[in-house]
N, C-alpha and C positions, 0 to 999 in steps of 0.2 A: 716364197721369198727367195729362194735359189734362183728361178726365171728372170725374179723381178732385178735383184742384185747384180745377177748378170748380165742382165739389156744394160742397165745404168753405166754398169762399168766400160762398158764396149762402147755405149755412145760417148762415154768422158772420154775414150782415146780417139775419138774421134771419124769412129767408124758409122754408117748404117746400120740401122738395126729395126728388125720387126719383132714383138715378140707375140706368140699366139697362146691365148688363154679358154679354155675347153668350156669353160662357166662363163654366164652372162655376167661376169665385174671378176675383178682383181684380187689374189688376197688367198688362196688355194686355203689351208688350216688354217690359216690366222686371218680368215676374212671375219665380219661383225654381223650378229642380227640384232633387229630393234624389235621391242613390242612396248607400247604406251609410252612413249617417250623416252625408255631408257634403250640406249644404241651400244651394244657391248662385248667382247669376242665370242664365237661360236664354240671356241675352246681355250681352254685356262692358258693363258699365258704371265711369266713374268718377266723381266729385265734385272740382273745379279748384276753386283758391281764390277766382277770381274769378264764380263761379256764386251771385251774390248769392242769387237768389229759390229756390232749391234750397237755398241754408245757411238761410235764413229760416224756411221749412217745417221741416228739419229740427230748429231752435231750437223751431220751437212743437208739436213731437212730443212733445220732450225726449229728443232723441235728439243731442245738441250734445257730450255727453259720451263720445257711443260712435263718433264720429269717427277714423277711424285714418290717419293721414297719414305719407306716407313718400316719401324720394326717389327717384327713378327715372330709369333708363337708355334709351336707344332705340336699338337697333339696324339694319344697312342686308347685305342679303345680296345679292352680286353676284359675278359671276365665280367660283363655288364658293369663295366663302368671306365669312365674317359680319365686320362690321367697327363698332365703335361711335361712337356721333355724341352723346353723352352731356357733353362739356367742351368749353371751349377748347381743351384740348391733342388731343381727339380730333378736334375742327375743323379744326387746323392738321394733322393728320397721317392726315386720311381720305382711302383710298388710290382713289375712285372718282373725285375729281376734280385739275385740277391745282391748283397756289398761284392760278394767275387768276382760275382757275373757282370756288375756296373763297371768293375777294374778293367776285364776282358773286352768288355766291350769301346770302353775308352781309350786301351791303350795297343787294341784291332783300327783302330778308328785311324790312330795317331800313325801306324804306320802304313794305313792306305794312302794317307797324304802325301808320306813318303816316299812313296812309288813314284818316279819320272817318266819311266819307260815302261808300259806294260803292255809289251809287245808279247814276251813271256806269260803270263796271265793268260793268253789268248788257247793257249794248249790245256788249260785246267778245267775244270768241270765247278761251275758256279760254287756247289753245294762242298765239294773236296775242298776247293781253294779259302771258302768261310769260316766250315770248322776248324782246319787247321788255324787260322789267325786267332777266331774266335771263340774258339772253343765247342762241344757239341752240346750247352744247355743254351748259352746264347744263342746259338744258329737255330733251336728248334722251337725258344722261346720268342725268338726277335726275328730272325732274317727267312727264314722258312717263311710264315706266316706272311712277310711282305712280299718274298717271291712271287707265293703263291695268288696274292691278289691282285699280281701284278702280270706276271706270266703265264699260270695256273699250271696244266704239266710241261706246259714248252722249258719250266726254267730246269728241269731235268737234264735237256741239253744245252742250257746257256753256257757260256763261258766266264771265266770269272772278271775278264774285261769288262762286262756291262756292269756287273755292281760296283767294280772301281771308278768307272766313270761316272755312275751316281753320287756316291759317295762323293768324290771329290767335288763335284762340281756344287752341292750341296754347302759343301764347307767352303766354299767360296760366296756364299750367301752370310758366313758370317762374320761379322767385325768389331772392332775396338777388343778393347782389354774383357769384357765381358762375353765376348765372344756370342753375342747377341743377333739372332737373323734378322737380314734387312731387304727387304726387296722391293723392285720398284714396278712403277707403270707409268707411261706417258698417259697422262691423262685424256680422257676419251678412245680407252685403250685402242686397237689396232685399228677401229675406223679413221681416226686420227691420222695414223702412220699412213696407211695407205692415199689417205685424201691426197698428203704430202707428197706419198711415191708419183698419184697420177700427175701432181704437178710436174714433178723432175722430169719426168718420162715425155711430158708435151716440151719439156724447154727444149730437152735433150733432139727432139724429132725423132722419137722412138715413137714408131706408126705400131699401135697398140689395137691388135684384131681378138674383140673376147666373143666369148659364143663361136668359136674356133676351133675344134678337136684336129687335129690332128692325125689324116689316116696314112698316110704312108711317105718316107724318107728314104729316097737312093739314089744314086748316083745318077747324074742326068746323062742319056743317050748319045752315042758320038765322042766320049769319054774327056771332055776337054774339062776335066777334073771339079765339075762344080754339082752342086748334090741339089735333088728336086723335090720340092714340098708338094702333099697335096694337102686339102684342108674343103670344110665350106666355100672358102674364098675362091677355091680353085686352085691351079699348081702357080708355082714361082720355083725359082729360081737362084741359089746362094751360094757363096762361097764355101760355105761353112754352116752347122746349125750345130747347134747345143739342144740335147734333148735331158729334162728337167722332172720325168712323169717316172712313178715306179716302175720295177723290175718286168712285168704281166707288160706293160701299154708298149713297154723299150722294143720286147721279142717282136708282139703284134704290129709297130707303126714301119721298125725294120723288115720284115717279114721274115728275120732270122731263127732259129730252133738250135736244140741243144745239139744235135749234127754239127751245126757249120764250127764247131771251134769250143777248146775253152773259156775264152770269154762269153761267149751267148750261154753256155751251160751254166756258168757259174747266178748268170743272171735268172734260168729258169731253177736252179738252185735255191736263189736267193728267199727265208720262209718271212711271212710280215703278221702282225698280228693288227688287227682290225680295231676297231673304237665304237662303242654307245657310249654316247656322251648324254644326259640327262643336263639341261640348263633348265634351273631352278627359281624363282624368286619369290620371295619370302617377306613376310613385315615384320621382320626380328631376326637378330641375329640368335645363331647357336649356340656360339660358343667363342672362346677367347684365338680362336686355333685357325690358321692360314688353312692347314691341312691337318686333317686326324686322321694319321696312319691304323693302319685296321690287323690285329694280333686273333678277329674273331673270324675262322673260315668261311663262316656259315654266310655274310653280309653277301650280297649281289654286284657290290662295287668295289672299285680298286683304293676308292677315300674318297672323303668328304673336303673339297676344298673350296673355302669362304673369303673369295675374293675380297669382299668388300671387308675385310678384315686389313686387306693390306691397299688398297684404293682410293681415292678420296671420293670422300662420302657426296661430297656434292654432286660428283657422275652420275648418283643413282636415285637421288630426291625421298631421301628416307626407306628404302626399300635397300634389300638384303640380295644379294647373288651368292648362288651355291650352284659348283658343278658336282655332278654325281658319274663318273667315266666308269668304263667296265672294257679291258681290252682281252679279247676273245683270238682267235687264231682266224686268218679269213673266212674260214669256210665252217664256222663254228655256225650252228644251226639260230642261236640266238640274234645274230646280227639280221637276221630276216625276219622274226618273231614283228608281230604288231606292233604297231608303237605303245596303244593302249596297255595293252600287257605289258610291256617292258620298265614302260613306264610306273604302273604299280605295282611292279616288282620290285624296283629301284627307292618308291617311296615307303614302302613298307620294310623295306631294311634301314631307309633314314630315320624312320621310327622306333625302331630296334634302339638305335644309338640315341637317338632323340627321343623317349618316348612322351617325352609332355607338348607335342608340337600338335598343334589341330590340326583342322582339315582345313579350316578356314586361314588359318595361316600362310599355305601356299596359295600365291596371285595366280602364279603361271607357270606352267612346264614347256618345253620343247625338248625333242627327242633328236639330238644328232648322231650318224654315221657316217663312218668312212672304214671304204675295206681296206686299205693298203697303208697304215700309218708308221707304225713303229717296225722294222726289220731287225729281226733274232740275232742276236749276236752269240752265232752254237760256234761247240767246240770249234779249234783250228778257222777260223772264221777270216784269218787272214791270207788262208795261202787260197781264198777264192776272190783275192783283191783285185776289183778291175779299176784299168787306168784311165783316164779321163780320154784319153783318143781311143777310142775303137777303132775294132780292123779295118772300116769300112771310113775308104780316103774323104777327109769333111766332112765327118761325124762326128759328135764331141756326147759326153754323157757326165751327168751331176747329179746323183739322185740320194738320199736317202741311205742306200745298203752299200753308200761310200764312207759313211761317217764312223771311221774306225775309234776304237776305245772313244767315245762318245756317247751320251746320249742324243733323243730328238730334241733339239732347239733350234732358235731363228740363229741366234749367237755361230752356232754351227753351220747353220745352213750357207748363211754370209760367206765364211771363208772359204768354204765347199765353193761356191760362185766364181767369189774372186781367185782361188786357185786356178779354177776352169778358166778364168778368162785368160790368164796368165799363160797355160797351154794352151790356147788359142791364139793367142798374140804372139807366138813365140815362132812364128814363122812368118818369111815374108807375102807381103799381098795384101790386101785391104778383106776386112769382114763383113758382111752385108747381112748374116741372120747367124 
């Protein structure tokens, strides 16, 4: 979405533009697979109401109408059994903590919100900067346990920026006086989105090359400042290029190493944790819960989250979506495990939570991977902040392990773009890639 965001924007200012995509179609995480007629993301995404530059886009698709918004629940599995955290009344009477620790945790909560600037945050140690808010039954009751499901021992060295950005951005999901989570999806979730991006993309005359990898970016010969692609296509020739791929592909397609400088260090620096995604579909639903966060170590996933909980049902023709993620560190030995195995590794701890579910129940599984997804956000994590122009004249970089105090989202991805285009447009001369 970064790529894509960004060809758009450069073709509206009226520039040339190519953009190269590595996979035969468009859509990098948030592309869609189909099986039996149902066509649906490859991975969980939603639409919060405060995801300004994602509704924006969406507005100029014309896709504002096909918006589907709905409340939703969140559930917490502990001690063999599921319990929801969805109201105030489920606040007051969720059985994982006591009346103190419900206090502590409510009123830790109240003043992550608080936080404007958590630049500072960036120097603390996830787990140091919890209990202190939170107390140490709450962190080892509540927040331990989703680390761990979430980071596993990376969150050892997280920083306490990354829980501040979850948090926040979570309670930006909720609204009115009830304080009630609402999240949304365009309907015919990202296949949707994208059909609409190929169109912008052919009005714009953005010359779209997929099945493209990209192997090498430098400076073209004779130095008359323009920088050379090569790819399948063959080499060309640009102004300027915007490179969009994580940290590993940036060093490789430059042919830069942690030698040439602190910016290429920072980027072989840079640690990412990987994704097995388990897409699931199912002829019943689970349970009442968007997501049921996991308090039980022992599960093989990071949560249970039941799309069609928050979707319109009609997308799916009476059939139930469940993704089952597990994010490992890249070189975690499981991200190369069989599918088959992973896969009933993955279903036999849904059973764990689930145990009245058949076997006959699940329609279909597919097993997704990606090595390079979410980037660590460890101690001190800002003073390895690189800036969208690299050293190297007519280079530009957008990636991922830019999205400070943030999480992964498209929401984020967007500005991360339109920032970069912003650096790129801010000199004189025409952009051609």
């Amino acid at each position: 979405m970064t790529g894509i965001t960004a060809a758009i924007r450069l073709a509206e200012a009226g520039h040339s533009v190519d953009l190269y995509e590595a996979r035969d179609h468009l859509g990098g995480l948030s592309d869609a697979y189909s099986w039996d007629g149902l066509t649906w993301d490859r991975f969980y995404h939603v639409v919060l109401s405060t995801d300004e530059r994602l509704l924006r886009l969406l507005r100029e698709l014309g896709l504002a109408d096909r918006i589907f918004w709905r409340q939703t629940k969140s559930g917490f599995f502990g001690d063999g059994r599921l319990a929801s955290m969805s109201s105030i009344g489920d606040f007051l009477t969720f059985p994982f903590l006591s009346l103190w620790q419900k206090f502590r945790l409510g009123l830790g909560i109240l003043l992550c919100i608080g936080i404007k600037d958590a630049d500072k945050l960036d120097r603390l140690y996830v787990r140091e900067w919890l209990m202190r808010v939170f107390g140490r039954r709450v962190y080892e009751r509540i927040w331990d346990p989703l680390l761990r499901s979430k980071l596993g021992e990376a969150r050892h060295q997280t920083s306490a920026a990354f829980i501040w950005a979850t948090i926040t951005r979570l309670h930006g999901a909720r609204s009115g006086e009830s304080k009630t989570e609402q999240m949304g999806h365009v309907r015919g979730g990202y296949a949707t989105i994208l059909a609409a991006i190929a169109g912008r993309l052919e009005s714009l005359g953005v010359r779209v090359r997929i099945g493209a990898p990209v192997d090498a970016v430098e400076p073209s010969e004779g130095g008359e400042g323009r920088v050379k692609l090569r790819s399948g296509y063959g080499s060309e020739s640009y102004d300027k290029v915007l490179l969009t791929v994580p940290a590993p592909a940036v060093l490789r397609i430059t042919g830069r190493s942690v030698s040439d400088g602190p910016y290429w260090r920072a980027l072989a620096d840079a640690h990412y944790l990987g994704v097995l995604c388990l897409f699931v579909v199912l002829d019943r639903r689970l349970s009442p819960y968007y997501v049921t966060n996991l308090l039980d170590a022992s599960l093989p996933f990071t949560g249970i989250i039941e799309t069609t909980n928050i979707a319109d049902t009609a997308d799916f023709d009476g059939r139930h979506l469940v993704y089952l993620p597990k994010y490992v560190s890249a070189d975690d030995p499981l991200l190369f495990e069989p599918d088959q195995a992973v896969t009933e590794a993955l279903l036999a701890g849904l059973r764990k939570v689930h145990p009245e579910l058949p076997a006959e129940a699940v329609l279909h599984t597919r097993l997704f991977r990606e090595l390079h997804v979410q980037p660590l956000q460890e101690v001190s994590y800002l003073d390895q902040a690189r800036g969208i122009q690299t050293p190297i004249h007519g280079i530009y970089l957008a990636n991922s392990t830019m999205l400070y105090n943030s999480t992964l989202n498209n929401n984020a991805a967007i500005a991360l773009a339109e920032s970069a285009v912003e650096v790129m447009t801010d000199h004189k001369g025409a952009v051609h890639g």
